[in-house]
C-alpha positions in Angstrom: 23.5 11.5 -16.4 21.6 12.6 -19.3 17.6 11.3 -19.8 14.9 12.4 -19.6 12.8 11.9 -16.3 9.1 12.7 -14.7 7.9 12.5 -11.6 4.6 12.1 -9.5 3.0 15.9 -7.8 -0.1 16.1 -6.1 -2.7 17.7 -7.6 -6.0 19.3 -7.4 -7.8 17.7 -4.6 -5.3 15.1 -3.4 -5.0 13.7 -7.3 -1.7 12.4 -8.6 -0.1 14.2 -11.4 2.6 13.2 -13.5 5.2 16.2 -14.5 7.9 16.3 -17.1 9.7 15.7 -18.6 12.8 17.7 -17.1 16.0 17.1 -17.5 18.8 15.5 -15.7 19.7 19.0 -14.6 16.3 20.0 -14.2 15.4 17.2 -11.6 18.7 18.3 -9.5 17.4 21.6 -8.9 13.9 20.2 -8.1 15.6 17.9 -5.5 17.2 21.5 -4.2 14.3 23.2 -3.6 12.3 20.7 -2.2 10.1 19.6 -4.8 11.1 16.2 -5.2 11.7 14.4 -1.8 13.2 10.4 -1.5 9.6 9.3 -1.6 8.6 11.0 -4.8 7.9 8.5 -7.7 10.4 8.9 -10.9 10.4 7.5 -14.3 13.1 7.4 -16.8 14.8 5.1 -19.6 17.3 4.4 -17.1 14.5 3.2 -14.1 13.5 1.0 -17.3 10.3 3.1 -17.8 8.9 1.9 -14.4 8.0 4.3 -10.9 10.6 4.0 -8.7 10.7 6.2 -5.6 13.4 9.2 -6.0 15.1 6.7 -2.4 15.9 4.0 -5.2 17.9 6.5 -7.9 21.1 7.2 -6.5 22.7 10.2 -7.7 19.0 11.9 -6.7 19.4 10.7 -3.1 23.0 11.6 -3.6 22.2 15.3 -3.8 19.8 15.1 -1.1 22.0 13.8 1.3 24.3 16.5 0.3 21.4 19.2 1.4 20.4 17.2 4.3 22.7 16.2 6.6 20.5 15.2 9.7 18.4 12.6 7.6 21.4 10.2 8.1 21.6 10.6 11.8 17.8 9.9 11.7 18.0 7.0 9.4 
């Protein structure tokens, strides 16, 4: 993995706010702490420039699995 990606935050007063770009590396760690959840939008070259929710990019939802367990008993 090695693009560049963004991804949708909620602002000021419920507004949508588009942050990045990070780094493949960068959006792991955002995934650890809890910043980017499976229903945050991302963007990337390899999402073909479009929003996709973070549920869609596997290696993302990969690493979340890996730090929560009990979402696949719930799913």
């Amino acid at each position: 993995m090695s693009a560049t990606w963004y991804y949708i935050t909620s602002g000021w007063l419920g507004r949508s706010k588009r942050v990045g770009p990070v780094s493949e590396a960068e959006l792991l760690q955002l995934i650890e702490k809890g910043t980017i959840e499976p229903t945050t939008l991302l963007q990337s070259p390899k999402t073909k420039e479009r929003w996709v929710p973070m549920s869609k990019v596997k290696p993302a939802m990969e690493r979340w699995k890996s730090l929560h367990p009990e979402s696949e008993q719930a799913g």
